[in-house]
C-alpha positions in Angstrom: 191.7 -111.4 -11.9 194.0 -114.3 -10.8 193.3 -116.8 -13.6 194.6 -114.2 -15.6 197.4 -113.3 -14.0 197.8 -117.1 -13.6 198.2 -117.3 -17.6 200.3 -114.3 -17.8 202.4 -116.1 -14.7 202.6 -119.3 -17.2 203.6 -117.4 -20.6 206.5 -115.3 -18.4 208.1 -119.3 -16.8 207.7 -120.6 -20.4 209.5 -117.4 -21.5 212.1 -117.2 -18.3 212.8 -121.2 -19.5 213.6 -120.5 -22.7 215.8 -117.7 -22.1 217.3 -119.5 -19.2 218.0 -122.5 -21.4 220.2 -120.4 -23.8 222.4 -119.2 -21.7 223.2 -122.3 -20.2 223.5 -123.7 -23.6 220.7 -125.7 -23.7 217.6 -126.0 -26.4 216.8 -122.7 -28.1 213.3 -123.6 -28.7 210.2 -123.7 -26.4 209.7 -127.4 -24.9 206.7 -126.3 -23.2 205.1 -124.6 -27.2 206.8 -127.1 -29.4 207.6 -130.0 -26.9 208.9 -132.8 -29.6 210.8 -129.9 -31.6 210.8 -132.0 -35.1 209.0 -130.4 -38.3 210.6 -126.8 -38.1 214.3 -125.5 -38.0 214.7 -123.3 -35.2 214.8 -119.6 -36.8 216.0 -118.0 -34.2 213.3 -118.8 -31.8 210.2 -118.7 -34.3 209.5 -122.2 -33.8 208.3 -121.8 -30.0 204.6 -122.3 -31.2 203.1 -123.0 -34.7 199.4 -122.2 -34.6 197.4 -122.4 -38.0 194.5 -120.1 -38.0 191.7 -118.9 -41.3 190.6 -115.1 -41.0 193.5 -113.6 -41.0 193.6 -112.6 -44.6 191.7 -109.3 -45.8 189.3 -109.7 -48.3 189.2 -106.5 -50.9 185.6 -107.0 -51.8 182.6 -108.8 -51.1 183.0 -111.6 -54.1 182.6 -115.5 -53.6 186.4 -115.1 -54.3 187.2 -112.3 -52.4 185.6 -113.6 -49.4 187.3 -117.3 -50.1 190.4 -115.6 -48.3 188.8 -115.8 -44.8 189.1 -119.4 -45.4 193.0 -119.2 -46.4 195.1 -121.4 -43.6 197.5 -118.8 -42.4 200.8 -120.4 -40.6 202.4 -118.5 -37.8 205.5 -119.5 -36.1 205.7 -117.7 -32.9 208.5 -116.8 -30.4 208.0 -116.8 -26.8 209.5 -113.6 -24.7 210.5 -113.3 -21.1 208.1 -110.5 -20.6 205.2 -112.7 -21.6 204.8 -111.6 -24.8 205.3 -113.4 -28.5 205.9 -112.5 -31.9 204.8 -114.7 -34.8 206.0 -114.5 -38.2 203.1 -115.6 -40.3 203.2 -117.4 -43.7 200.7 -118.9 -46.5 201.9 -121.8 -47.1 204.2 -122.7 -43.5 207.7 -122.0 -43.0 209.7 -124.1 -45.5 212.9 -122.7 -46.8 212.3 -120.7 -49.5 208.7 -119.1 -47.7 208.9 -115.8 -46.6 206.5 -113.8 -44.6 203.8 -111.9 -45.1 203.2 -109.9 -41.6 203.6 -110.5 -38.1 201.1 -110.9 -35.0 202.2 -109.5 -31.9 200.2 -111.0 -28.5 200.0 -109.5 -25.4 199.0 -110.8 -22.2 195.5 -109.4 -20.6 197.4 -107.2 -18.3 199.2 -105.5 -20.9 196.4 -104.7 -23.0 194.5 -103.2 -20.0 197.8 -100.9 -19.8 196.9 -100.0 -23.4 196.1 -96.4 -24.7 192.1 -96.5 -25.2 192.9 -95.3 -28.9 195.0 -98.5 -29.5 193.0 -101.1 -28.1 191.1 -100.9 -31.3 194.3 -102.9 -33.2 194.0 -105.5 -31.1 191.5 -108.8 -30.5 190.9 -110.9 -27.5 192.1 -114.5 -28.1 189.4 -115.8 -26.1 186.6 -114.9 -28.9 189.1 -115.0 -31.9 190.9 -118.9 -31.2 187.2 -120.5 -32.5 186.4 -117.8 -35.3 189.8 -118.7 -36.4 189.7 -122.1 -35.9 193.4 -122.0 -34.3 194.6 -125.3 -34.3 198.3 -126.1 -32.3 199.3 -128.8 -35.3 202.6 -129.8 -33.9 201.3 -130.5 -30.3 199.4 -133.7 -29.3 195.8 -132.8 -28.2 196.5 -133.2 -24.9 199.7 -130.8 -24.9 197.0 -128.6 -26.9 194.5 -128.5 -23.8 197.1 -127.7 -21.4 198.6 -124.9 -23.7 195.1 -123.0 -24.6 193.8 -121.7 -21.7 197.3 -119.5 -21.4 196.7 -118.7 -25.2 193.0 -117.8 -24.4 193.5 -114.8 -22.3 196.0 -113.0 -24.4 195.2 -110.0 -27.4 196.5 -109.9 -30.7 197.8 -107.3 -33.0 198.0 -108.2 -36.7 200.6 -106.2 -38.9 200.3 -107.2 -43.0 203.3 -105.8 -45.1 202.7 -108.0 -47.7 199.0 -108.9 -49.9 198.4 -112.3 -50.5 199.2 -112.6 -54.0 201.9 -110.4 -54.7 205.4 -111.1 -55.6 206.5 -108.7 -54.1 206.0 -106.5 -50.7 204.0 -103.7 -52.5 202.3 -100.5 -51.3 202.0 -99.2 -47.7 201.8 -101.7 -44.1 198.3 -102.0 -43.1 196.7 -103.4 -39.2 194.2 -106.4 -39.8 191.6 -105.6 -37.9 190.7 -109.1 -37.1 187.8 -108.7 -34.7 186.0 -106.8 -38.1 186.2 -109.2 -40.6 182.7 -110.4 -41.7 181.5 -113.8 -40.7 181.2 -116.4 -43.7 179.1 -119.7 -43.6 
């Protein structure tokens, strides 16, 4: 119970800095997410942490191609929150200026999620099993800022909100919850 409360202690300073740090006019991004803060404009705060992950598109069938969208690179620029949480917008192709978004994942701390109605924990996946599925990668941090980062990452839950299909020109038909912890395993 205390090395999570330990990571949930870490996300709410990196959160309490970065809120801190506005008021007194300082950075508006993340030093301890994005520490060099030199690929991405900061979009009001979605720059804090840019993790590339696969399996977080929805296949809509069991075809070669279908299935070839657990293996689509999906960019989400995050922002760090004072009460531990973050909110990533997530993109196909990154966050250049004339990408929009797709969805959203929301992440939690352990503690939250425990605080969870039973009937909503089913939205959510751990981070802990899901980081190596998705074969997250942190590409604007050095590996060693990676390492040091992770662990915090690791004990936090994820909800994934699609408003837009891959695909589509346009944000058609109803929102839908990726149920990321369901999608089928591929080779």
């Amino acid at each position: 119970m205390k090395k999570i409360s330990k990571y949930a202690a870490i996300l709410a300073t990196v959160s309490l800095i970065v809120t801190s740090g506005i008021a007194q006019g300082a950075k508006t991004y993340n030093e301890t997410f994005n520490p060099r803060q030199k690929e991405y404009a900061n979009h009001l705060g979605f720059n804090d942490l840019h993790i590339e992950a696969i399996r977080h598109l929805r296949p809509e069938g069991k075809s070669e191609s279908e299935l070839a969208k657990l293996d689509v690179v999906v960019h989400h620029h995050c922002k760090a929150y004072d009460d531990g949480t973050l909110a990533c917008l997530m993109f196909h192709s990154g966050n250049k200026d004339q990408d929009k978004p797709i969805g959203f994942e929301y992440i939690i701390t352990s503690k939250q999620y425990k605080e969870l109605p039973e009937k909503e924990k089913q939205y959510w996946h751990y981070h802990k099993t899901e980081l190596s599925r998705a074969k997250a990668k942190l590409p604007d941090l050095t590996k060693e800022e990676a390492e040091k980062l992770l662990p915090a990452i690791r004990e936090t839950y994820g909800k994934v909100a699609y408003f837009w299909k891959a695909g589509d020109k346009l944000p058609i038909g109803e929102p839908f919850i990726l149920k990321i912890h369901e999608l089928p395993e591929r080779n």
